[in-house]
C-alpha positions in Angstrom: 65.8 69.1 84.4 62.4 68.6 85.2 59.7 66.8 83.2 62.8 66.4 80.3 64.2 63.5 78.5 67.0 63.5 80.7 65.0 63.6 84.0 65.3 61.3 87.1 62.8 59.6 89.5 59.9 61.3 90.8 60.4 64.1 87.8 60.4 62.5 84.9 57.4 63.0 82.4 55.5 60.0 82.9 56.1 60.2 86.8 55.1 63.9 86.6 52.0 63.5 84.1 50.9 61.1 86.6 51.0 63.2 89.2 49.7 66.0 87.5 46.8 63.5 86.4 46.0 61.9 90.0 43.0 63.3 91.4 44.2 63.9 95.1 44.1 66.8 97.9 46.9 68.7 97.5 48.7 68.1 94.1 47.8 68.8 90.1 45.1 71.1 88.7 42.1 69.3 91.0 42.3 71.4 94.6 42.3 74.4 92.1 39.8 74.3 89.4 37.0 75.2 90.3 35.1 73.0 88.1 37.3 70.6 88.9 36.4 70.8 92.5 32.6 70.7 92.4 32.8 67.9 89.8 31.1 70.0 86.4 33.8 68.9 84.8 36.4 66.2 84.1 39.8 66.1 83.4 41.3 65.6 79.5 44.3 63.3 80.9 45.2 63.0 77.4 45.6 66.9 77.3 47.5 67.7 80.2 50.9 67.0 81.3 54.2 69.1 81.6 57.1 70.1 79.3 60.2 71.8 79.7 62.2 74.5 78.2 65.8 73.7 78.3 66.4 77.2 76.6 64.6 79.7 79.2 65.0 77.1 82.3 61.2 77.1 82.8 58.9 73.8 83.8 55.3 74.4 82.0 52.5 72.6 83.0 49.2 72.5 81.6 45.9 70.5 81.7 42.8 70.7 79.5 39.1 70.3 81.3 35.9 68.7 79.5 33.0 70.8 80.8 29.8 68.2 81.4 27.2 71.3 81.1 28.7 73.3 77.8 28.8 77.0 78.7 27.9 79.8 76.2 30.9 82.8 76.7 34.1 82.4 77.4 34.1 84.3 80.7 31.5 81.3 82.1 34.2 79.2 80.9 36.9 81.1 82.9 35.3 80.9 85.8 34.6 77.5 85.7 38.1 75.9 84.1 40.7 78.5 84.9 43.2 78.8 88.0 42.4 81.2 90.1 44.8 84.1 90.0 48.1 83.6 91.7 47.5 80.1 91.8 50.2 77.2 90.7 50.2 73.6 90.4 51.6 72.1 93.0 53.6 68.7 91.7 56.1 67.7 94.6 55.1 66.0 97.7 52.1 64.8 96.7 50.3 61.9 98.9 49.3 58.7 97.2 45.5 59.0 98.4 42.8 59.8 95.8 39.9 61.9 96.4 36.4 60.6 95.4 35.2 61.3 92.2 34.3 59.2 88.6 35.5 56.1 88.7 36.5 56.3 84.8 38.9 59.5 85.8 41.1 57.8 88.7 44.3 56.6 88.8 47.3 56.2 91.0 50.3 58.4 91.1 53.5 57.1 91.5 57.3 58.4 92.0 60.4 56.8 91.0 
């Protein structure tokens, strides 16, 4: 499984929440949201993560933003904190490099 109790290496929970939690290029919501992207927002690390369904065979991830400038409707808030359609988070090969960005949101990823 992935992101299970009975996971291995780079996909168990903690190794994927970290990932998923890394502020980098390529991997986790961060080279998606757009709010994310332009920095209007920060990341609810607490709030985001993965899970897996043994039942249906399905990985969910999900992540939760904090908006810095509240928005009124929740269309604004759409445009500025979902994916964009078609979209996925990526969490496999993901490099060790961190983009720039609030030194209270960074951390390091890393795979076992």
């Amino acid at each position: 499984t992935v992101c299970g109790d009975d996971s291995k290496g780079q996909y168990t929970i903690k190794s994927m929440t970290d990932t998923l939690t890394t502020q980098n290029s390529v991997c986790g919501p961060y080279p998606l949201v757009p709010c994310l992207k332009d920095q209007t927002c920060t990341l609810d690390t607490d709030k985001s993560g993965c899970s897996w369904d043994d039942a249906n065979k399905r990985l969910k991830t999900f992540y939760q933003v904090d908006l810095v400038t509240p928005v009124w409707t929740l269309e604004e808030k759409g445009q500025l904190a979902d994916l964009p359609a078609g979209s996925k988070i990526r969490f496999w090969d993901c490099p060790e490099t961190k983009l720039p960005g609030p030194p209270e949101k960074r951390s390091l990823s890393k795979s076992g």
